[in-house]
C-alpha positions as CSV (number, residue, x, y, z in Angstrom):
1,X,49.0,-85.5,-35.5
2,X,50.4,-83.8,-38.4
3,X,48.1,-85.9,-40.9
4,X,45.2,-85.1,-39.0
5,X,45.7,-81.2,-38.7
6,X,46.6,-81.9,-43.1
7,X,42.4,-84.1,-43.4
8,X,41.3,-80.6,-41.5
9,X,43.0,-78.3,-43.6
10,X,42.1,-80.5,-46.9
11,X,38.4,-80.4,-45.5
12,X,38.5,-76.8,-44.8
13,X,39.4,-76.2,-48.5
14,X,37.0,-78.1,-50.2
15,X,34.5,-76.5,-48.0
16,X,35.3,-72.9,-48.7
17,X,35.8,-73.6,-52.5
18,X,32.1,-75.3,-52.7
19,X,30.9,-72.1,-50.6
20,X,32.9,-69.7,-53.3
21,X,31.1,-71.4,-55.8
22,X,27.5,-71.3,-53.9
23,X,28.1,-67.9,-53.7
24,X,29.1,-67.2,-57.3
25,X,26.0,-69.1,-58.4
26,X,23.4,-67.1,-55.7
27,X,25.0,-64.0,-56.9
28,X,24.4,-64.9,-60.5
29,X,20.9,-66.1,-60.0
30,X,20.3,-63.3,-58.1
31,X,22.0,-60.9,-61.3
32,X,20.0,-62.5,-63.9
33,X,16.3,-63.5,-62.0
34,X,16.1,-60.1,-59.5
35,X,15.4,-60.7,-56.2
36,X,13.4,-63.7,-55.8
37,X,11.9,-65.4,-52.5
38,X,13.7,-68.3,-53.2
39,X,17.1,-67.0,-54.1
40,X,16.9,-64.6,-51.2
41,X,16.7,-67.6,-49.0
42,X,19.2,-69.7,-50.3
43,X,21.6,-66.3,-50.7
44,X,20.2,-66.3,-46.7
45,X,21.6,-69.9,-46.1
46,X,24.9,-69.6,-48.0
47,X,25.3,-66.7,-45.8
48,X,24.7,-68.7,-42.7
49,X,27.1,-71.6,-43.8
50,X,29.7,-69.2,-44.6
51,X,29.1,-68.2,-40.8
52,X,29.2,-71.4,-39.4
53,X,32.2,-72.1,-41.4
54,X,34.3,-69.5,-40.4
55,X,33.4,-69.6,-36.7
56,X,34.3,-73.5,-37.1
57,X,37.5,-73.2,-38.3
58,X,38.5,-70.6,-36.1
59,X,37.9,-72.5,-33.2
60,X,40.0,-75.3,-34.9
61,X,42.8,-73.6,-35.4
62,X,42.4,-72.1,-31.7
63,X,43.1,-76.1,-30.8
64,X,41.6,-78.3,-28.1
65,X,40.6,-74.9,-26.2
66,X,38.3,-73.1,-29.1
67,X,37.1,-76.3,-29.3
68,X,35.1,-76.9,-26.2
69,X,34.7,-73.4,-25.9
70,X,32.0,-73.6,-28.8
71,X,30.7,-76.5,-27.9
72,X,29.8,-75.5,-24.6
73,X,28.4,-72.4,-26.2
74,X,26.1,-74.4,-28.8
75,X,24.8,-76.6,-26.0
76,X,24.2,-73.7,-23.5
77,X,22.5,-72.1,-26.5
78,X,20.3,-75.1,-27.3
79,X,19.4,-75.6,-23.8
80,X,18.2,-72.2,-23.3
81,X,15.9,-72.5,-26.5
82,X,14.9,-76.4,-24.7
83,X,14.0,-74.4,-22.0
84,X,12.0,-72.0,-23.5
85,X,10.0,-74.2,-25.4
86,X,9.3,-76.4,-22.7
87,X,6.3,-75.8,-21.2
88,X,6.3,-74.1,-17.3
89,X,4.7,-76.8,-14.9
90,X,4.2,-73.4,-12.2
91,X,1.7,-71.6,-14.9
């Protein structure tokens, strides 16, 4: 148990540094090029990984609990969006 909770935290780490690093580079690119359509969106993405990161390892470090807890909100989440795509058979 106590190696696995160590892979996490080693995972964790490396993730966060290449996301530092993604930042630094969108924020330089953004510094030196101005506001670009294509460094907006990838400043927009790094954004959205550092997100999905955080709200990751918080429900990690929550345990088993945190967990299922977001998993069950991602499916419900992607279920809804199944069900609004999929066309109504009673129109």
């Amino acid at each position: 148990m106590d190696s696995i909770n160590n892979e996490i935290l080693w995972i964790f780490i490396g993730l966060f540094s290449f996301l530092i690093i993604a930042s630094i580079i969108g924020a330089i690119l953004a510094a030196l090029k101005g506001p670009t359509s294509t460094i907006t969106n990838l400043n927009s993405r790094i954004k959205a990984w550092w997100i999905m990161c955080i709200i990751s390892a918080v429900a990690i470090s929550i345990g088993t609990i945190g967990s299922v807890i977001l998993f069950a909100l991602i499916s419900w989440l992607a279920l809804r969006e199944l069900v609004t795509l999929t066309p109504d058979s009673s129109r």
